[in-house]
C-alpha positions in Angstrom: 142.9 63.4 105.3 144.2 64.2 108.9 145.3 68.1 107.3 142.1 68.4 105.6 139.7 67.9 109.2 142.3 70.6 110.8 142.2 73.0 108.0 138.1 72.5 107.5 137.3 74.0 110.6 138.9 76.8 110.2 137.8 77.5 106.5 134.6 77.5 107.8 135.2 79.9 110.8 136.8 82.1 108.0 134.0 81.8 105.7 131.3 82.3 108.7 133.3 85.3 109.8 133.8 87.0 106.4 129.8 86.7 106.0 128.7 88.6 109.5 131.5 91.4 108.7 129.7 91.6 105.0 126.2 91.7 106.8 127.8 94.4 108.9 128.9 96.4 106.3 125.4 96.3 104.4 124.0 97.4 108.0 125.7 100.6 108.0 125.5 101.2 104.3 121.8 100.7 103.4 119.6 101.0 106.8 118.6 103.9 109.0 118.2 104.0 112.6 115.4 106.3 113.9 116.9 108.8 116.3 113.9 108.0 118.8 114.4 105.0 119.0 115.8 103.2 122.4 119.2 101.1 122.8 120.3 101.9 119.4 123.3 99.9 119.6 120.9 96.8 120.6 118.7 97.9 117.3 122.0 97.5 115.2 123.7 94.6 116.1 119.8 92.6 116.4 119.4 93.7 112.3 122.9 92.7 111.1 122.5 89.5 112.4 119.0 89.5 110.5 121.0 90.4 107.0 123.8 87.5 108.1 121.0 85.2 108.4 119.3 86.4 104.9 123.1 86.8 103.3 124.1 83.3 104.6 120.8 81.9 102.8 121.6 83.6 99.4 124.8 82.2 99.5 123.8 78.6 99.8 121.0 79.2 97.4 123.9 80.3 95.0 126.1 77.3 95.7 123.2 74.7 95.4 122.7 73.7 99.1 118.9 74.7 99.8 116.9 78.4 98.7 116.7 80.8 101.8 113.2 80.0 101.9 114.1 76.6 102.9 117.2 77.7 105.4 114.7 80.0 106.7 112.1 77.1 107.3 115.1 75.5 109.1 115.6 77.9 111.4 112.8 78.2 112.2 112.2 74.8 113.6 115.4 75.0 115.5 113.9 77.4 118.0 113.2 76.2 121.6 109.8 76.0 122.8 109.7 76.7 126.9 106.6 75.3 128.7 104.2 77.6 130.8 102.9 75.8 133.9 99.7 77.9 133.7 98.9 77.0 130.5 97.3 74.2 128.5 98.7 73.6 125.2 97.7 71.1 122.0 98.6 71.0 118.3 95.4 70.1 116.5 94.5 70.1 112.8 91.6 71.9 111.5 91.9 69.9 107.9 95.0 70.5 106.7 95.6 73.4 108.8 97.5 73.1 111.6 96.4 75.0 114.5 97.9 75.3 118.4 95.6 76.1 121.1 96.4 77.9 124.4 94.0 77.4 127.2 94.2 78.3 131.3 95.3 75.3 133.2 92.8 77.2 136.2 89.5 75.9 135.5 87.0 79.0 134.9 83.4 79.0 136.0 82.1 80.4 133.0 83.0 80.2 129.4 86.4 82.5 128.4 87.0 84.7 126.7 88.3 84.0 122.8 91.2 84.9 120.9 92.0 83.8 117.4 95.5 84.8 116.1 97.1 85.1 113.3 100.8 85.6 113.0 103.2 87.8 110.8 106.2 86.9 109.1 106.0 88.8 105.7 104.4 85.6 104.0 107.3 83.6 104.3 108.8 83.7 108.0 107.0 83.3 111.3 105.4 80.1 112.2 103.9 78.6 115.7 106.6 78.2 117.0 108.2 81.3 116.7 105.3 82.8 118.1 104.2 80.6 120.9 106.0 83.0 123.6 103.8 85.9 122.2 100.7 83.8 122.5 101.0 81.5 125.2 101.6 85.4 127.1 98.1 87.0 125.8 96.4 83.8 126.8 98.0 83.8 130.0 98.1 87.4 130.5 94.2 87.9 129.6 92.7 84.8 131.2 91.8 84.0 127.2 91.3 80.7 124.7 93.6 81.5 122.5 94.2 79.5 118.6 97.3 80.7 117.2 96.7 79.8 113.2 99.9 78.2 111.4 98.5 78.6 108.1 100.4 77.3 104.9 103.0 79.9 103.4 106.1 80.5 101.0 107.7 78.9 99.6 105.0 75.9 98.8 102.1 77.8 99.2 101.0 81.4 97.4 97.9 83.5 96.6 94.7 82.9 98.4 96.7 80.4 100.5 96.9 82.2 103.7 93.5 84.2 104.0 91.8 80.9 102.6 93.8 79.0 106.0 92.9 81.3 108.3 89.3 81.8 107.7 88.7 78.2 106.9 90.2 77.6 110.8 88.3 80.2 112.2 85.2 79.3 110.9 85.7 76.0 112.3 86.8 77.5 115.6 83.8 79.5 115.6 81.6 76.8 115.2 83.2 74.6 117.8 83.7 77.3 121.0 81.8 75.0 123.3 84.1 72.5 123.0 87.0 74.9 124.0 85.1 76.7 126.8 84.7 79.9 125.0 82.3 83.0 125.5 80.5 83.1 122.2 80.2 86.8 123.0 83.6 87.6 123.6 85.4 86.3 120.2 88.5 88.7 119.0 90.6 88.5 116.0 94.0 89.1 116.9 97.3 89.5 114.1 100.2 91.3 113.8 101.8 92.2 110.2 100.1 90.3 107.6 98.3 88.4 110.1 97.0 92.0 111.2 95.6 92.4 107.8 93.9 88.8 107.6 92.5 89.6 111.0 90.9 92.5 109.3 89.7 90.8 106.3 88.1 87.8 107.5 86.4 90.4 110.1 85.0 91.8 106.5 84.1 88.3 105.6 82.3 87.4 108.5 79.8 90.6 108.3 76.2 89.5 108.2 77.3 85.0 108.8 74.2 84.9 110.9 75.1 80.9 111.0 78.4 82.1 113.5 79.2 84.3 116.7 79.8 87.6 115.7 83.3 88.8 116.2 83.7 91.1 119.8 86.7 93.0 118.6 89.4 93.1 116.0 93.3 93.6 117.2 95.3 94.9 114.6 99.4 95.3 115.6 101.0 97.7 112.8 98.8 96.2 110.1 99.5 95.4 106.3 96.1 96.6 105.1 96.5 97.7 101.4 99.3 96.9 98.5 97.9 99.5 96.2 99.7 103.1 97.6 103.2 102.6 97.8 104.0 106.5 97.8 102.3 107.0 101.2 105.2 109.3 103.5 105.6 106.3 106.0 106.7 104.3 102.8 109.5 107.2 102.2 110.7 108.2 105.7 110.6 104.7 106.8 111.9 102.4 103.8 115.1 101.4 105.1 114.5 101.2 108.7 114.6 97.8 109.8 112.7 95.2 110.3 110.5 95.8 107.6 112.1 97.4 104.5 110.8 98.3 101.4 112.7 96.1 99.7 112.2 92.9 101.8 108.5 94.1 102.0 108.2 94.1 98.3 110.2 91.1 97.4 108.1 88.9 99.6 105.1 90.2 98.4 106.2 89.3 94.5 107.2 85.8 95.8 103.5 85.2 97.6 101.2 87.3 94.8 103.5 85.5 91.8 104.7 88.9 90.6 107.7 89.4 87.7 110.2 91.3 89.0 110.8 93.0 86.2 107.4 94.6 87.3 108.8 96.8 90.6 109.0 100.1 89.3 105.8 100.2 87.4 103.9 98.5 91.0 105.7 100.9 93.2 104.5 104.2 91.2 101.3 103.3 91.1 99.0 100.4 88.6 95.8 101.6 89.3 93.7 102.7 86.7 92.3 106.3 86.6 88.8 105.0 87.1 89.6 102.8 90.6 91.9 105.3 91.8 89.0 108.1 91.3 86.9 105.7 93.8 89.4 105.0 96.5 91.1 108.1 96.1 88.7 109.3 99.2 90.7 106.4 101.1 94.1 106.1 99.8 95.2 109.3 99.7 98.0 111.2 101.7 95.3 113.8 102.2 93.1 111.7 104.6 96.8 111.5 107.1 96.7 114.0 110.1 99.1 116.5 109.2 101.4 115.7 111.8 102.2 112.3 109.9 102.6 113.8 106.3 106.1 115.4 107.0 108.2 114.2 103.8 111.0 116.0 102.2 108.6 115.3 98.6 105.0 114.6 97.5 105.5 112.4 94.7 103.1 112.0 92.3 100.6 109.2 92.5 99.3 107.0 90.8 101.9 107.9 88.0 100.7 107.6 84.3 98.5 104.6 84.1 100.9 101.7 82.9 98.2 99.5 81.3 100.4 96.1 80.7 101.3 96.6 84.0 97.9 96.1 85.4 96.8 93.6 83.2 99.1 91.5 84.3 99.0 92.4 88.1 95.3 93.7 88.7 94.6 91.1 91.4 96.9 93.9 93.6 93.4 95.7 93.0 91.8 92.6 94.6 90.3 93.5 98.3 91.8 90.1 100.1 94.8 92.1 99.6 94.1 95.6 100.7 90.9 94.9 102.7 91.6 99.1 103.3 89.4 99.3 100.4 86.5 97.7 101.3 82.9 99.4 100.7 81.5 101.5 103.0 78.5 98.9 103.7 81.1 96.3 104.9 83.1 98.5 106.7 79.8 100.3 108.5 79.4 96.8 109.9 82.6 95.8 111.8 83.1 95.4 115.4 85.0 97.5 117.0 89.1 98.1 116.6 92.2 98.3 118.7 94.8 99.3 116.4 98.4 99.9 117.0 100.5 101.7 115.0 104.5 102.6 115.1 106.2 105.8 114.1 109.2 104.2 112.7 107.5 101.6 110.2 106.5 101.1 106.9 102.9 100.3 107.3 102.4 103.5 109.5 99.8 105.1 107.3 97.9 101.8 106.7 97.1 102.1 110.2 95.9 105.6 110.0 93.6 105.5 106.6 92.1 102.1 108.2 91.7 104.3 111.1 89.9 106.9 109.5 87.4 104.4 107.4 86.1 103.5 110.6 85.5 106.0 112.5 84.1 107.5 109.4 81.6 105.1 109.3 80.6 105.0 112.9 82.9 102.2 114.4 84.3 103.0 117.5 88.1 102.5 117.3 90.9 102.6 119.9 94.4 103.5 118.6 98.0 103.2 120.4 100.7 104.9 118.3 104.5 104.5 119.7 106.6 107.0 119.1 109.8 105.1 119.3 108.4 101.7 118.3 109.6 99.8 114.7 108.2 96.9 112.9 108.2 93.8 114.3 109.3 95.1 117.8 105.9 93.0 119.8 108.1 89.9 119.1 110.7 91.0 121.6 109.1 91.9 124.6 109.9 88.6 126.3 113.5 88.7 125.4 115.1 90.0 128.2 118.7 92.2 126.4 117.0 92.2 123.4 113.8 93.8 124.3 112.2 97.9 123.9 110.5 99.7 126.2 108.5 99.5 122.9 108.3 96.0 122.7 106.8 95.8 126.5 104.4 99.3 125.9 102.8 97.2 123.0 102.1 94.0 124.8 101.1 95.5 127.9 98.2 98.1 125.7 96.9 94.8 123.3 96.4 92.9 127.0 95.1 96.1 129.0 92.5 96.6 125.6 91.6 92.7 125.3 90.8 92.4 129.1 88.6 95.0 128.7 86.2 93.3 126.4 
């Protein structure tokens, strides 16, 4: 017994150790580093501990201890919340949903302004806490009400499940700004990622609800807005930069839309049929991308030939509460106005732009902040010290600069 607790420790450093040089050596073999980007070296060693944690999770999924959903989950509530004097916060429930509010401690004369926010984390990853820094700073930082959303997610939770949570809470939230001290007039949705894209749909959603405030403004930080396009050039030039790959993008999204895997080929080439792709052609095309943004060593071919199984099977892609980028022009015409932020070096570049282009097409005035040297996922580092961008900070400061503004 006494030689298996001195031999157990170091099996496990061993076994810990070999894992991180694996996640290393996936690092350098399957991800690119844009040659804009900042503190490279920093952008590196920040992603192979990303793959260590994902490669650790597989592992014990293999072995029987938990999935990496679960070890994910678990991480995530290991992280350290640290109090900010200036601000009130509470946990509340709007049903089932749990919701965490951000208020001034500084009494205000007048009601504040709102934010509603709704967080990223590819369906499965981000949660309140991981993002109370982010908004306990943009309440702070804008003198705002702000209700971060911590809707339900993978791996419990799929289809319908998020945008369902998040405009069920902000209806309520809508519906209840008195109580919170909040300027009926000054309402913005707010999201990064996926929760970029639920900002933007419920925005849809709440078009003519002459029963609620009308939403101020939308914020959308490098937005998910449509699963349809997958041959778009920011899908090519940026599919294996991290933090958003293709294959992590994709994978989640099977696991949240309850797609077969044995599906991804016939999904990423294209499973719209010839009819729907004639309508939103005018919107989903590489075509409508300034030509500065359509650099790509190949145009591939899309949709390819229509795979009918495959869109029996997986039409409710098609479905707008998925790609609220195709919306009809009616809707659209309607929306309040848009700060969008895009970055060079991501994936969902070009959803940015084509939402872009819908509305201003249609009349809405929109504001747009592209960063050249910016990645996926880089707003959730602007607060951590070593591990921030210049990127990171440019973002934050632009969403805060824009939402004071209103």
């Amino acid at each position: 017994m006494v030689v298996l607790w001195l031999v157990l420790p170091a099996a496990l450093g061993t076994f810990f150790l070999g894992v991180f040089v694996w996640a290393v050596f996936e690092h350098f073999l399957t991800t690119d580093v844009p040659s804009a980007l900042r503190h490279p070296a920093k952008f590196r060693f920040l992603h192979c501990i990303f793959v260590y944690v994902v490669t650790l999770g597989n592992i014990f999924k293999k072995i029987g201890v938990c999935s990496l959903l679960r070890f994910l989950q678990f991480l995530q509530k290991s992280v350290r919340i640290k109090e900010d004097p200036a601000l009130v916060v509470t946990n509340l429930r709007f049903g089932t949903i749990p919701v965490r509010l951000f208020q001034p401690k500084t009494p205000s004369p007048s009601p504040q302004r709102g934010i509603i926010f709704f967080h990223g984390g590819a369906a499965l990853a981000g949660s309140l806490d991981i993002y109370h820094s982010l908004c306990g700073s943009l309440a702070r930082e804008t003198d705002s009400v702000l209700l971060a959303v911590g809707y339900h997610k993978l791996p419990d939770h799929h289809y319908h499940t998020i945008s369902n949570d998040c405009l069920n809470a902000s209806i309520h939230f809508l519906k209840t700004l008195g109580t919170y001290g909040v300027d009926s007039s000054r309402v913005v949705l707010c999201g990064d990622s996926v929760g970029a894209g639920v900002a933007a749909l419920i925005s849809q959603i709440l078009v003519g609800r002459l029963d609620l405030p009308q939403i101020r403004a939308q914020v959308l930080i490098y937005p998910l807005l449509q699963i349809i396009n997958f041959q778009l050039p920011s899908f090519h030039q940026n599919s294996h930069i991290p933090f958003l790959t293709q294959k992590f993008m994709i994978t989640c999204m099977f696991r949240y839309l309850l797609i077969d895997s044995s599906w991804w080929d016939a999904i990423v080439t294209g499973v719209i049929p010839p009819k729907v792709w004639k309508k939103y052609r005018k919107w989903l095309s590489t075509d409508n991308l300034p030509n500065r943004f359509k650099k790509t060593g190949c145009q591939p071919v899309f949709p390819a030939p229509f795979n009918e199984a495959a869109y029996l099977e997986n039409k409710h892609l098609l479905d707008v509460e998925n790609s609220p980028l195709v919306r009809d022009d009616e809707i659209i015409a309607q929306l309040p106005e848009a700060f969008l932020v895009s970055c060079e070096n991501d994936m969902l570049r070009d959803d940015a732009l084509l939402y872009k282009k819908r509305l201003e097409d249609q009349g809405v005035p929109v504001k747009w902040y592209h960063v050249e040297d910016g990645f996926h996922g880089s707003l959730m580092l602007f607060d951590k010290k070593s591990f921030s961008f210049p990127c990171s900070l440019k973002i934050m400061n632009a969403i805060v600069s824009y939402i004071k503004s209103i």
